[in-house]
ROZAGU-203154 format. One record per residue: x, y, z of N, C-alpha, C in turn; residue in three letters. Coordinates in steps of 0.2 Angstrom, whole numbers. Layout:
# residues N
PT    n_X    n_Y    n_Z   ca_X   ca_Y   ca_Z    c_X    c_Y    c_Z  guvex
PT      X      Y      Z      X      Y      Z      X      Y      Z    ALA
...
END
This chain:
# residues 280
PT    n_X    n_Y    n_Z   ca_X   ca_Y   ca_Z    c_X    c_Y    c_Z  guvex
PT    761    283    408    756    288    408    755    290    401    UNK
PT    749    290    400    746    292    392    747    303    392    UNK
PT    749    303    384    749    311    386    746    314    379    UNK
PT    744    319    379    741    324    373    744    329    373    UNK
PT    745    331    365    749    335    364    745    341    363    UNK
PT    745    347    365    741    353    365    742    357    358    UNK
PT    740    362    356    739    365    351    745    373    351    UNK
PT    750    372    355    756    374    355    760    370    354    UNK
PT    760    363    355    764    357    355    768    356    360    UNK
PT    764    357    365    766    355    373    762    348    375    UNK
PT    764    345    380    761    338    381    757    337    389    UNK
PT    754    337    389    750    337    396    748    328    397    UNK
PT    747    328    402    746    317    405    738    320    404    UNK
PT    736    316    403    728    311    403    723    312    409    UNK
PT    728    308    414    725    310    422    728    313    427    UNK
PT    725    316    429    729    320    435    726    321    441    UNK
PT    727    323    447    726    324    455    723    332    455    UNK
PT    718    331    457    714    337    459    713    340    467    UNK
PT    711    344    466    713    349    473    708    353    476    UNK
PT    702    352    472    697    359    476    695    353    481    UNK
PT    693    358    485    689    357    491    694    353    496    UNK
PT    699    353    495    704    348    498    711    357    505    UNK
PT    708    356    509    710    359    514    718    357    514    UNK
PT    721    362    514    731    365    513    733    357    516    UNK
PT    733    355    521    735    348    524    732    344    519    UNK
PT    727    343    518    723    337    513    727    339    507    UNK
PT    729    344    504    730    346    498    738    342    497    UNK
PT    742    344    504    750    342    502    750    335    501    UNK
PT    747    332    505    747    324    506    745    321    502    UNK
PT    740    323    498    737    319    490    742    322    485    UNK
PT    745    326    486    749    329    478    754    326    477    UNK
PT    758    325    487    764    320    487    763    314    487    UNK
PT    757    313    486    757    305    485    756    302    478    UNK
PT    750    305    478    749    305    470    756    306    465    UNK
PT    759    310    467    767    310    461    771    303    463    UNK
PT    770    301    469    773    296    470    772    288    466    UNK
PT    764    288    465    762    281    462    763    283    456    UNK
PT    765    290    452    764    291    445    762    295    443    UNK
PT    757    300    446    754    306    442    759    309    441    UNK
PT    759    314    435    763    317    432    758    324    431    UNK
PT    750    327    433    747    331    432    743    335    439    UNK
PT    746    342    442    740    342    447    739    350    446    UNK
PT    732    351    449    729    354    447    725    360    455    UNK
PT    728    365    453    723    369    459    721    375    457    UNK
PT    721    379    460    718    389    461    720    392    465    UNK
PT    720    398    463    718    402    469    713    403    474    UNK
PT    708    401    469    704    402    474    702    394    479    UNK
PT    707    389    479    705    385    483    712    384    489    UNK
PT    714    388    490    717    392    496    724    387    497    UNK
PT    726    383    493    732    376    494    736    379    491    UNK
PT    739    383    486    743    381    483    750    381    484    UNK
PT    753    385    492    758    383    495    758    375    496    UNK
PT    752    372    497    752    366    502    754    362    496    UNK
PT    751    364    489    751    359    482    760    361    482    UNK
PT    762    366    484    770    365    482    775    360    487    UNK
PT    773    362    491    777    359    497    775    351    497    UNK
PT    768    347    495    769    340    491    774    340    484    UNK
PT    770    346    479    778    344    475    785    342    477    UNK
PT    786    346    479    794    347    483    795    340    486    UNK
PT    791    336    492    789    332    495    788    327    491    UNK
PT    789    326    486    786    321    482    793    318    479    UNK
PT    800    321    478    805    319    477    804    318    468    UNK
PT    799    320    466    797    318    457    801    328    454    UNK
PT    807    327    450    808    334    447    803    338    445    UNK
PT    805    346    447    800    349    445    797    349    436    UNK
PT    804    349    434    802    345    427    799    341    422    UNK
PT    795    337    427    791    330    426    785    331    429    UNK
PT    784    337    429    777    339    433    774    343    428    UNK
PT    767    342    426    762    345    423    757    349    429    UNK
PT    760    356    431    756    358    435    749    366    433    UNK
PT    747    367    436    741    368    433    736    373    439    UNK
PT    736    380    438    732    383    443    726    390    438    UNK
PT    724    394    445    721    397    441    719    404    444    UNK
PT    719    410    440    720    417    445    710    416    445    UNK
PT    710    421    450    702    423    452    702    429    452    UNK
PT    696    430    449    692    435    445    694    441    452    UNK
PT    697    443    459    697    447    459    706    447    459    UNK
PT    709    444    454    717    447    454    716    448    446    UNK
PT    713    449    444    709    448    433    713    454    435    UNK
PT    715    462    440    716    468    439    723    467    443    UNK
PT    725    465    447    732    465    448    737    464    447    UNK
PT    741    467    444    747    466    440    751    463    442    UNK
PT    752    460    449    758    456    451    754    447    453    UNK
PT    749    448    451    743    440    452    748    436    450    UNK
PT    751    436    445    756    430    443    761    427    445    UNK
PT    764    433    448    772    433    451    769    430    459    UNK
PT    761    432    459    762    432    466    759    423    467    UNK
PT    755    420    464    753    414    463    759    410    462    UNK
PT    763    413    457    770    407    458    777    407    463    UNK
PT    774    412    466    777    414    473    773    406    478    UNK
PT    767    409    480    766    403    486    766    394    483    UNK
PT    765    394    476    767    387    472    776    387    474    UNK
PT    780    391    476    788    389    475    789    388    468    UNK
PT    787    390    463    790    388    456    791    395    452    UNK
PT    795    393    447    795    399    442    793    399    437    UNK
PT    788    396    435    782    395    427    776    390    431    UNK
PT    773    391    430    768    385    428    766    380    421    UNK
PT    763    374    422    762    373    414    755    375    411    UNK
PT    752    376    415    746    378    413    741    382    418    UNK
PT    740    389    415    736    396    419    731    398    417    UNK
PT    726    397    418    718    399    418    717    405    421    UNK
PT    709    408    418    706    414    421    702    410    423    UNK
PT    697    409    430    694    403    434    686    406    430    UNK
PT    684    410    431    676    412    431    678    419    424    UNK
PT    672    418    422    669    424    415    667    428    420    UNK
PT    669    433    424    665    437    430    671    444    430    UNK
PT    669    449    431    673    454    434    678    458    428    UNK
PT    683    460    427    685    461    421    690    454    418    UNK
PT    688    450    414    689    445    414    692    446    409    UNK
PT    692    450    402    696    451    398    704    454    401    UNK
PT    705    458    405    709    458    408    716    454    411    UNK
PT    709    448    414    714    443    419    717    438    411    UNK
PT    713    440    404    715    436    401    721    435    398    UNK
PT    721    445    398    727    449    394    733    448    399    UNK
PT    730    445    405    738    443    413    741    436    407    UNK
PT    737    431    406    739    425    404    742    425    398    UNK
PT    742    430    393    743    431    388    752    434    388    UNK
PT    751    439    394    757    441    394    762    436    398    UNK
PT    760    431    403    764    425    407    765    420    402    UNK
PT    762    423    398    763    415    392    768    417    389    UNK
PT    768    424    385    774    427    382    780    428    385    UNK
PT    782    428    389    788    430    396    790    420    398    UNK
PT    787    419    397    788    410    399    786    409    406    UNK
PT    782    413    407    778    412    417    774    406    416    UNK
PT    768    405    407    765    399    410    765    395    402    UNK
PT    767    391    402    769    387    396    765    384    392    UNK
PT    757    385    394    751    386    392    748    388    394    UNK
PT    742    390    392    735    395    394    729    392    396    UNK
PT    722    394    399    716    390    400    713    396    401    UNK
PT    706    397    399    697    397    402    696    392    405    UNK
PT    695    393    411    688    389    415    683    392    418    UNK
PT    677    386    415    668    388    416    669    394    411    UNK
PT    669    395    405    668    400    399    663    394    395    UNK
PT    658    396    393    654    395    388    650    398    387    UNK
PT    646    396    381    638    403    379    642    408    374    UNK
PT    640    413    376    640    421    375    648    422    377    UNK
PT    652    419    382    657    422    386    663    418    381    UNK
PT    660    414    379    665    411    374    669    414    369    UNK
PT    658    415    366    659    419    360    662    426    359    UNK
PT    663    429    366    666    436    368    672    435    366    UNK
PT    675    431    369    682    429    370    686    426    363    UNK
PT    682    421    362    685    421    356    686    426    350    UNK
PT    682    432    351    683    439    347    689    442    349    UNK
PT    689    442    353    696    446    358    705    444    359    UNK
PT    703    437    360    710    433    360    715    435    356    UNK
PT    722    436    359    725    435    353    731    431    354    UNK
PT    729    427    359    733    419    359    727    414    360    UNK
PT    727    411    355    722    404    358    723    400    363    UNK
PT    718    401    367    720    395    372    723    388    373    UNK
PT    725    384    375    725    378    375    720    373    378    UNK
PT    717    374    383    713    372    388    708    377    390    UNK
PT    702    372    393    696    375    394    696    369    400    UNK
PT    693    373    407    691    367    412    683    368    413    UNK
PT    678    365    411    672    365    412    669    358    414    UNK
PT    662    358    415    659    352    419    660    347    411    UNK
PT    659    340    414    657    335    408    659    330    411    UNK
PT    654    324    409    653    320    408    650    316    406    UNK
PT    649    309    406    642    305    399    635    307    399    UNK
PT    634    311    405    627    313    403    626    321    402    UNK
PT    633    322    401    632    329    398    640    329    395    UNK
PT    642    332    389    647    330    385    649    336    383    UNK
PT    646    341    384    649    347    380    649    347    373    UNK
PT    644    344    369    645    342    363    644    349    358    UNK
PT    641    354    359    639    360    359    647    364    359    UNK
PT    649    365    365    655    366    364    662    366    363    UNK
PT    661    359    360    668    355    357    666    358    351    UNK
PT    662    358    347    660    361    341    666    367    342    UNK
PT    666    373    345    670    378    346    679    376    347    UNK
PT    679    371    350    686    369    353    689    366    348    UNK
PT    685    361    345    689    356    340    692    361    334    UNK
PT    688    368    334    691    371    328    697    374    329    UNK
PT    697    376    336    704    377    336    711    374    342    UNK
PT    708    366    343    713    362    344    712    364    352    UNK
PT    709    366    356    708    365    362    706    360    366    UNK
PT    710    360    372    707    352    373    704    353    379    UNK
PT    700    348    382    692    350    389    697    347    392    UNK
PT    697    348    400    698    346    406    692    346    410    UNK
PT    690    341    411    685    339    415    683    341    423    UNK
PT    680    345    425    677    343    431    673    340    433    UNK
PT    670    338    439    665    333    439    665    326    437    UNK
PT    670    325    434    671    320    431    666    313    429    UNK
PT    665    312    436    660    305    439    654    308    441    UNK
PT    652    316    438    643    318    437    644    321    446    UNK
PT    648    323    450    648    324    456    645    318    461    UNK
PT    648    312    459    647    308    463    641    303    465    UNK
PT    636    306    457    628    305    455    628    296    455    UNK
PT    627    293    460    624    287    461    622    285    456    UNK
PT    614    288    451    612    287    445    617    286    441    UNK
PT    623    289    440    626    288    434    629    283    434    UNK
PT    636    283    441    637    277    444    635    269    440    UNK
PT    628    270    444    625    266    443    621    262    436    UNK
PT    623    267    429    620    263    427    624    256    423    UNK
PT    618    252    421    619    246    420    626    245    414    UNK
PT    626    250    410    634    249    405    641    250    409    UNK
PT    640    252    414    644    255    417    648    248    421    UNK
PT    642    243    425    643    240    428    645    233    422    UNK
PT    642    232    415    644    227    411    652    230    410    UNK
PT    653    234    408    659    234    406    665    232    411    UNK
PT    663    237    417    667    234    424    667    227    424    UNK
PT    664    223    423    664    218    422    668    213    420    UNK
PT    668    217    412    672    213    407    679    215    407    UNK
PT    680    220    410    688    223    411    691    223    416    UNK
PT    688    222    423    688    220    428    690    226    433    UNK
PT    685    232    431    687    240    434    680    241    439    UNK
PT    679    246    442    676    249    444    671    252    440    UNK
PT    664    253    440    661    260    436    663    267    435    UNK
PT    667    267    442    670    275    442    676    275    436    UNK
PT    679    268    437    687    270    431    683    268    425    UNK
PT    679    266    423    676    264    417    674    272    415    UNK
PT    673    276    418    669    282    416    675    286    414    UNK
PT    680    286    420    687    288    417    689    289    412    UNK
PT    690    280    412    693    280    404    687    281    400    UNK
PT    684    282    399    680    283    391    682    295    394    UNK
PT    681    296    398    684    302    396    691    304    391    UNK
PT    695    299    394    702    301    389    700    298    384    UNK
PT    697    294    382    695    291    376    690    298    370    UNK
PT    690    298    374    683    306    373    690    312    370    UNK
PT    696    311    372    701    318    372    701    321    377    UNK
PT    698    321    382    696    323    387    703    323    394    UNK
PT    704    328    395    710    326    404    706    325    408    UNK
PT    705    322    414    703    322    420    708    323    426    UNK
PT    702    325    432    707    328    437    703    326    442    UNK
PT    702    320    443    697    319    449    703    321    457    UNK
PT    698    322    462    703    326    467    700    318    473    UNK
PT    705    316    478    704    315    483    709    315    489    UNK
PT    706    314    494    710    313    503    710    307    504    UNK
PT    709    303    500    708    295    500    715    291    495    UNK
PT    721    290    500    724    286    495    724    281    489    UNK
PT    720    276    495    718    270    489    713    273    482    UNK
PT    709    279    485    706    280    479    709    285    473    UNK
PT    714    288    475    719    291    469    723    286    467    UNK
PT    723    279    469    726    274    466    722    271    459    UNK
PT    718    272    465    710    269    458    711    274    453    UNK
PT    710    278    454    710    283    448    715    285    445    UNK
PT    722    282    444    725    282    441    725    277    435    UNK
PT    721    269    439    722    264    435    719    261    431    UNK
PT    717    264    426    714    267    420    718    264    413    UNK
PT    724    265    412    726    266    408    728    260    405    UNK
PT    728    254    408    728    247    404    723    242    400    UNK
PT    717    246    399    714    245    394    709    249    389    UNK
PT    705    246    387    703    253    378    697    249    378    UNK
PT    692    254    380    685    254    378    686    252    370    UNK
PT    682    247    368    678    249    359    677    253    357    UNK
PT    676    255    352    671    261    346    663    256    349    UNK
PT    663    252    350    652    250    349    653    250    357    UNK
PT    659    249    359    658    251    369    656    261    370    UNK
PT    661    263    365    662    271    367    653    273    363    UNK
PT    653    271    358    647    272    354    639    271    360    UNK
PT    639    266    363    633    264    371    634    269    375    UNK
PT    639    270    377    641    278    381    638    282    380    UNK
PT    638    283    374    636    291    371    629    293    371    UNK
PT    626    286    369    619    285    373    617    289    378    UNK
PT    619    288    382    618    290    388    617    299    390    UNK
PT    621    302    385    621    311    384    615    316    383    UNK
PT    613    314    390    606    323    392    607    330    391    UNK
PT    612    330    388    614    340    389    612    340    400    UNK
PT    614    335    403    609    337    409    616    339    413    UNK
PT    619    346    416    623    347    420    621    347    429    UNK
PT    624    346    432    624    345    439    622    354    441    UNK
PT    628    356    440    631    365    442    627    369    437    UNK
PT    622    374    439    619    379    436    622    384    439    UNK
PT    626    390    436    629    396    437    624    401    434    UNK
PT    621    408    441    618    412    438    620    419    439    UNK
PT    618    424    435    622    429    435    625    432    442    UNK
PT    620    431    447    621    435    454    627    429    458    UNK
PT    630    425    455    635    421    457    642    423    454    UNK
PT    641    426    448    647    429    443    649    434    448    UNK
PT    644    438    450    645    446    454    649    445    457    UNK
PT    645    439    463    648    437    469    655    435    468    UNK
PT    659    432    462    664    430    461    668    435    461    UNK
PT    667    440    457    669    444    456    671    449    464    UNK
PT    666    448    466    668    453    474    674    450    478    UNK
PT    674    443    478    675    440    482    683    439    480    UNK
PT    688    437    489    693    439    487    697    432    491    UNK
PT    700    429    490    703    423    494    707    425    499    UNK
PT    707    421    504    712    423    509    716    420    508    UNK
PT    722    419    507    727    416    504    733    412    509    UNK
PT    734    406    511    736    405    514    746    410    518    UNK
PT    747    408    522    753    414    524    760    408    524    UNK
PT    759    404    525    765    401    525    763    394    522    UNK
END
């Protein structure tokens, strides 16, 4: 496994196992498996209602808690309660995470930042995140901070690259963790014809070819599935290195074009909105 070093000098894996959308059953069986071929990185929330289930794969995976690069995120309606942290690493069964995000810029988010701020200090989360912060909500943030982040998880990929805000990131050593990784599964991107030479030439798929040029990018990814063989595929990435004039034709391809438009009256809603939380 390939790893990056963060701007605290902690070290996080390259690829990792993803979890939205993935139902508390789906959620335990890709996380126990995935540690099993190798992953060393997975990733959930609160608001994606698993994180008992992502614990009970860890545990189930027979990999020490140790060796695990784990990763969740509080929701803009725990940003005001004081025991959000204790209470997240409660249904995880762990006693730190390695990496705690504020999920949405909605609700009192300065708040839930001041939560992560103080889990970081107390050794709850051994790294920090932002995800979906950019624009203005950045620019807020970065006024306010008084620990830099280490991670942001926002959309990208080669037809949108976040080059606008890596400008912000590279200044202070923050690294992107991808969503969307593969464009949400956009055929078109898939499909275009570098994707399919390259695959060729190195004998991958288009989807891992997109993969790796994200680590190559500095980039983590966390592509999620309920599909064994294809968390296999997506790990296996790591035996070969696009070029500088491969990664250069790539870049070509960068629209500023995002998939996911967020608008105000969905921040609101984020903020009302309270997860039902799994009970056992």
């Amino acid at each position: 496994m390939e790893n990056i070093i963060l701007n605290n000098n902690e070290t996080c894996p390259v690829v990792g196992i993803g979890t939205f959308m993935l139902s508390p059953k789906e959620a335990e069986n890709s996380v126990r498996e995935a540690l099993k071929m190798g992953y060393r990185l997975v990733d959930t929330a609160n608001a994606y209602v698993n994180e008992r289930a992502v614990g009970r794969g860890m545990r189930d995976s027979g990999v020490p808690r140790e060796e695990i690069f784990l990763s969740t995120k509080l929701w803009p309606s725990e940003y005001e309660n004081e025991n959000a942290v204790d209470e997240t690493l409660e249904r995880l069964g762990v006693d730190y995470v390695d990496l705690l995000y504020i999920h949405q810029p909605a609700g009192n988010w300065l708040a839930g930042y001041r939560q992560l701020e103080k889990a970081y200090r107390e050794g709850k989360a051994k790294a920090i995140g932002i995800s979906n912060f950019e624009g203005k909500y950045m620019t807020k943030l970065e006024a306010a901070w008084e620990i830099i982040p280490q991670f942001i998880q926002v959309e990208a990929h080669p037809y949108f690259t976040q080059k606008e805000l890596r400008e912000t990131l590279d200044k202070y050593g923050i690294r992107l963790m991808a969503w969307y990784p593969l464009g949400h599964g956009d055929k078109s991107l898939l499909q275009e014809p570098v994707f399919a030479a390259l695959g060729e030439k190195y004998g991958k798929t288009p989807a891992q070819i997109i993969l790796r040029w994200h680590t190559q990018m500095g980039f983590v990814v966390i592509p999620g599935s309920k599909n064994v063989a294809h968390i296999k595929d997506n790990l296996d990435i790591l035996d070969f290195t696009l070029t500088d004039d491969e990664m250069a034709e790539i870049a070509k391809l960068d629209r500023g074009e995002r998939y996911y438009h967020r608008t105000d009256a969905q921040l609101a809603g984020f903020a009302a909105w309270r997860p039902s939380f799994e009970r056992k």
